[in-house]
N, C-alpha and C positions, 0 to 999 in steps of 0.2 A: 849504617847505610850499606846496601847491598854494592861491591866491589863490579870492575868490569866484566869480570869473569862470570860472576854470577846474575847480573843481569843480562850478558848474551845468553846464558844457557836460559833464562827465563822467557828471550825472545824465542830462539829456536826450540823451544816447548808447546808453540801456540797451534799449532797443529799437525799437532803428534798422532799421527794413525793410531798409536796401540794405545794411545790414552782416548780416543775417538770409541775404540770397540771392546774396553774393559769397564767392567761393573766394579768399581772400587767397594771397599767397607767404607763403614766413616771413620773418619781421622781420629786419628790416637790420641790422646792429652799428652801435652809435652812435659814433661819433669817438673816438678814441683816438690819443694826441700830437698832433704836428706834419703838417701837412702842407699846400704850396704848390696852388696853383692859379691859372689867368687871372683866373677869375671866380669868388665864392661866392655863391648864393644861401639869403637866409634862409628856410625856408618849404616845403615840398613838397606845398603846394596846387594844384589850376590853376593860380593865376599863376606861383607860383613854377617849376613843372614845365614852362608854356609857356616860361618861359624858357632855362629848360637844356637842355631839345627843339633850341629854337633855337642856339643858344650850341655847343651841341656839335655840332649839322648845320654848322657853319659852321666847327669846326675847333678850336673853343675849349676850354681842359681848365676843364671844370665842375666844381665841390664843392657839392651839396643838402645845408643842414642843416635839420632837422625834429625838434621837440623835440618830437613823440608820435610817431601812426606815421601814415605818409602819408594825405592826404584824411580823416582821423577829424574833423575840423572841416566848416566851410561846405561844402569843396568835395564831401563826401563823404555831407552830410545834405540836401542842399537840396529843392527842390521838382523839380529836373531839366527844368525848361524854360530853355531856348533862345532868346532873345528881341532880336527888331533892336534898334537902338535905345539910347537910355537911360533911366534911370529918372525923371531930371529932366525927359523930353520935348526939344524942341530950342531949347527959349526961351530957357534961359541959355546955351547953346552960342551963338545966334545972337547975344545981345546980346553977349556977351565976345568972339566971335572974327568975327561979321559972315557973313553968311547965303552967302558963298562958301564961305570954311574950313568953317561949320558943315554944306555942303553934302559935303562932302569924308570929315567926321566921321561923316557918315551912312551914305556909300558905305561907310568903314571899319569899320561896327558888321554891315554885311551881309557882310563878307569875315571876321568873327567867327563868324558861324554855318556860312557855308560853310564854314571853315578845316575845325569840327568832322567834318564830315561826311568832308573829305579825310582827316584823320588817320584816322580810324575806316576808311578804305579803305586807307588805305597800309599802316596798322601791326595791319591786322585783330581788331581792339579791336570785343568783340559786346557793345556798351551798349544792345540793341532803340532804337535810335536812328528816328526817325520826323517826318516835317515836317508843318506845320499849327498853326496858331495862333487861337483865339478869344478876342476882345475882349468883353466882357458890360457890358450895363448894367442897373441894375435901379429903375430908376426913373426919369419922362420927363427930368428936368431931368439927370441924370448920360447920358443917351441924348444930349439935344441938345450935351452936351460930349466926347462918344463917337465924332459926327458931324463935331464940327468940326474934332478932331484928326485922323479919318479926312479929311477935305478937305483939310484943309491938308497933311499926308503927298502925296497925290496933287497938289496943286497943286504944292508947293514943294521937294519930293524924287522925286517920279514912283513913286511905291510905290501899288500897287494894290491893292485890298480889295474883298470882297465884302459888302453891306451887309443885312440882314433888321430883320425887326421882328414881337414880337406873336408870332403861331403858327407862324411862318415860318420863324423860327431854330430850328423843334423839330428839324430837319433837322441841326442841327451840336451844339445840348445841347436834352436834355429834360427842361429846367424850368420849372416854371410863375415862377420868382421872378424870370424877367429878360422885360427889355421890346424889345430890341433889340440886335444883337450885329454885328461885322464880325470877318469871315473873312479870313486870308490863307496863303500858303503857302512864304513863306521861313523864318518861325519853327519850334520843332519839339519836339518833348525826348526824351530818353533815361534811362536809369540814371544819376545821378551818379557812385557809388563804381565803380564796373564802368568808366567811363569814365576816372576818373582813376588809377586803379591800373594802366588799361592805357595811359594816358600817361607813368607814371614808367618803366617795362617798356619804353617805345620810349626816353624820355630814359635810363636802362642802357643798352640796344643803339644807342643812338650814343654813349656814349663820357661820358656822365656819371656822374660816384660819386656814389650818393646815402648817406645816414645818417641813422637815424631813433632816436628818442630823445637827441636832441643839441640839446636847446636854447640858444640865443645866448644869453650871459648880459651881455656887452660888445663893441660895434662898434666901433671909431675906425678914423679914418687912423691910419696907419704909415706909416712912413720909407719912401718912393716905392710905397706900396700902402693895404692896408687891413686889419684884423687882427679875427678872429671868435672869440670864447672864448666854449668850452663848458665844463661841467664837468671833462670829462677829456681836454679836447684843443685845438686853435687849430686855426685855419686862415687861413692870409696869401694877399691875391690882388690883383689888381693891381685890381678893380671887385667891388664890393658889391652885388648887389642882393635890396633889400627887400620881404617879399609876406610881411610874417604879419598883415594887416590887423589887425581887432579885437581879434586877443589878444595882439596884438606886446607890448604892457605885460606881461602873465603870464608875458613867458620870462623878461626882467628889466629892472632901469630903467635900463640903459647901453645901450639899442634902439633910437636914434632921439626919444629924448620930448619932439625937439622938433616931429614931426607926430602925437602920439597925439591929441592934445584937438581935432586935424579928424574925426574918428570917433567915433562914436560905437556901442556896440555893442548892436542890437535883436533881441530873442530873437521866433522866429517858430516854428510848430508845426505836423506836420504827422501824421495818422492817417490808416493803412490797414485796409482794410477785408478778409475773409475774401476768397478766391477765392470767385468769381462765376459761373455756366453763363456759356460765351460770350457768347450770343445776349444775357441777360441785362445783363452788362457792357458788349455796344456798344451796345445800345440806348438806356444813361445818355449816351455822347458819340457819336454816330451818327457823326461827323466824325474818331473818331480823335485829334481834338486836343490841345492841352494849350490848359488855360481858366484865364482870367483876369477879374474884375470890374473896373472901375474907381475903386472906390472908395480912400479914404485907407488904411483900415486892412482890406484889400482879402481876396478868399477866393481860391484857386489852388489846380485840380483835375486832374486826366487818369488816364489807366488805364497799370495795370503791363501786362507782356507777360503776367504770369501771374491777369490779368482782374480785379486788383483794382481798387477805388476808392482816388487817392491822393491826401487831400482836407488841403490845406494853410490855414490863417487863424491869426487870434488874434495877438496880439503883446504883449509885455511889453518895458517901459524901462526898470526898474527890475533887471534881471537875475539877480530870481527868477523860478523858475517859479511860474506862477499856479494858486492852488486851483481843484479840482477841471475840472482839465487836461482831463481824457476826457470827462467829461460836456456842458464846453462844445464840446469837438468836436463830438463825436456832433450836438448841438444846432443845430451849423454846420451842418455834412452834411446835415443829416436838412431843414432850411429851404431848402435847395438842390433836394435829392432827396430829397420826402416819400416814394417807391417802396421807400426803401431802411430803413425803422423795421424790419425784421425783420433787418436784418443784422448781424452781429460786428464789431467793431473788435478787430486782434490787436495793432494795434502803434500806440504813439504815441511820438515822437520830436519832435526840434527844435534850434536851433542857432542862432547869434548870427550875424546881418544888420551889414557895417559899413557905416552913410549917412553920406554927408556932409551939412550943413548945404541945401543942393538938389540932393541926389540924385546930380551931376554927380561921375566920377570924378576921382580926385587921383592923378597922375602926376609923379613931381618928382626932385629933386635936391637933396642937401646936400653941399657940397661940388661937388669936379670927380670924385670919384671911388663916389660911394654914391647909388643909384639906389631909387625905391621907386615902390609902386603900392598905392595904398587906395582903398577909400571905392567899390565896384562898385554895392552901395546897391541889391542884390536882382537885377542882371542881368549878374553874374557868370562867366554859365556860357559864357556867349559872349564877353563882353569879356575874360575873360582870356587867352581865346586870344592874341585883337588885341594886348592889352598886353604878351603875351612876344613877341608878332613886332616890336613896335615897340618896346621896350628893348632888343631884342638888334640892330637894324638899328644903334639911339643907338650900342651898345657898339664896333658897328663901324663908328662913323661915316659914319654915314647918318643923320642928325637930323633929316628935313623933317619926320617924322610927329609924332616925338615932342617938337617943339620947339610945333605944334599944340597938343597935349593939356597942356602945361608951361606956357603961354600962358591955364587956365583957374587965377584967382583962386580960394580957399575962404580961410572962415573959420572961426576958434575956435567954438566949442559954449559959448555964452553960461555963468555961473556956477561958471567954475573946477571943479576936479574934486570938489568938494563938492554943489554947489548943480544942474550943470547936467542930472545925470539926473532930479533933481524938477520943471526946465521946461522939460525934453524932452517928460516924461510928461504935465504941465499941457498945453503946445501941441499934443499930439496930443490929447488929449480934447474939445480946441475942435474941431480937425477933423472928429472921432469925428461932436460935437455937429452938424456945418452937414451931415455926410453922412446921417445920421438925421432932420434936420429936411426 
């Protein structure tokens, strides 16, 4: 029987814009018997599908198991920006790994965005993929902390921004609610599901089998490999690698659980708004961008190809959905872009975020032979890339990078699996508190 978890995510799936405006293939057959492979990946999200991209350009025989259908998760609901960077900022990077490596780590989160953009050329994947990125502040004291990350970027990694303030930024978003914003142009965003489904399509055409409705139900090592049971079938392979973040616990408890309680999984939401006259819809982002605030419990916006407003916030810890979901959108929106009180909202959607403890990805190993990646912590869409280039370099013994990222310490989610979602929710609400105050 399908768990709590996976039945929120099945509700907050029911109208999903980017499953609204994508032409799927038909579905995969899920596993059935036996069958050998180099490598198995659990997962057919981005990261999992970066990795079998990679893994199979390289010569390796891949098995993808995916126990829905591909992208129906994070990779296929998100907000669809494209973001340098991490979510943590580069603080914890630099103190765990020392302001060289962490300098290293940086250049590697910028070859995450580009990668995007090569794939989308190479394998002719049309995600309306687009670069441009706006930072928002909306209040002087989150502005002077807006500033100083924007410095420090330019001092300490040479990443360059363009900085406004006041009426000046009307020029990249037209809102009255922020005070100052910086502009850059490596960031960018696209369609997620359109994106990922034309990743698994290139991971096929090099040489990976994928299978969808095959959830892992038990990992182990096996006598000189690794052994995957699904329901109505195995698969033995000499390396394992793991990417079912958040919901990895919902396939089943023989998955790893001994990294589940680093994640944690954060429900976020996001509503679209009816098509827009052109004119009308760039006028709300004159820039093009995709937007971001800086706050804790932050709002993230940008326009569809097909001129809508794609206005993401809200979050929940507790992994229900929150009463009356569309109104507080709307509410969001409407504080953002008072312009828009006469518009429709046709769709609202959302999907579970897994953060680690600070933000900072978890890349790891159990064992010598079972590889995992969690914990993207909302900047996902880029870093997965990164992560399947650099667990599939590991697989083929190339380690510098990912001995790096293996190198970053996390910790357990305070309160055991009973107690820790009520002081997850409790310490965001402080946050909530000192961003309000």
């Amino acid at each position: 029987m399908p768990t709590r978890l996976l039945q929120a995510d099945a509700l907050l799936g029911r109208e999903n814009y980017y499953e609204y405006t994508t032409q799927r293939p038909p579905a995969l057959p899920p596993l059935q018997g036996n069958v050998r492979a180099d490598v198995v990946v659990v997962g057919a999200g981005l990261a999992g599908l970066s990795v079998a991209l990679e893994l199979a350009e390289r010569g390796r025989r891949v098995v993808v198991l995916e126990a829905g259908r591909i992208g129906a998760s994070a990779s296929g609901r998100n907000g669809g920006q494209a973001i340098v960077g991490y979510a943590s900022g580069m603080g914890p990077l630099e103190r765990q790994l020392g302001r060289a490596l962490a300098r290293q780590a940086w250049l590697w989160s910028l070859e995450g965005v580009n990668l995007i953009e090569q794939r989308i050329q190479r394998y002719g994947i049309d995600c309306d993929w687009r670069r441009g990125y706006v930072y928002v502040a909306d209040r002087p004291r989150k502005a002077r902390q807006l500033r100083a990350e924007m410095d420090q970027l330019a001092r300490d990694y040479d990443f360059s921004t363009e900085w406004a303030e006041g009426a000046a930024l009307r020029a990249w978003v037209d809102s009255p609610r922020y005070v100052a914003a910086a502009h850059e142009r490596v960031s960018g965003h696209l369609h997620p599901l359109k994106y990922t489904v034309g990743l698994a399509q290139a991971a096929i055409q090099s040489g990976a089998v994928l299978y969808e409705n095959s959830a892992v139900r038990q990992l182990q090592h096996a006598s000189s490999g690794v052994s995957a049971v699904t329901d109505r079938g195995e698969v033995r392979a000499d390396i394992a690698v793991v990417a079912g973040n958040c919901l990895l616990p919902e396939w089943g408890p023989g998955v790893l659980p001994s990294i589940h309680a680093r994640v944690m999984p954060v429900g976020t939401y996001i509503v679209a708004t009816e098509p827009l006259p052109p004119h009308r819809a760039a006028a709300l982002i004159p820039s093009g961008a995709a937007v971001s605030d800086n706050n804790v419990v932050l709002d993230y916006f940008r326009l569809s190809a097909d001129h809508r407003l794609l206005f993401g916030g809200r979050v929940s810890y507790t992994t229900k959905t929150p009463m009356r979901l569309r109104e507080t959108m709307r509410r969001r929106m409407q504080a953002v872009f008072p312009q828009l009180q006469d518009v429709r909202l046709t769709h609202l959607w959302g999907g579970f975020v897994d953060i680690t403890m600070d933000r900072a990805p978890d890349f790891g190993r159990v064992g010598n032979r079972i590889y995992y990646l969690q914990g993207f912590s909302g900047h996902g869409l880029a870093l997965t890339g990164l992560a399947g280039r650099v667990v599939a370099e590991a697989v083929c013994a190339q380690t510098e990078r990912w001995d790096v990222y293996a190198r970053l310490r996390h910790w357990s989610f305070p309160g055991g699996r009973w107690l820790r979602t009520p002081l997850l929710a409790l310490g965001m609400a402080w946050h909530r508190l000192k961003d309000w105050v």
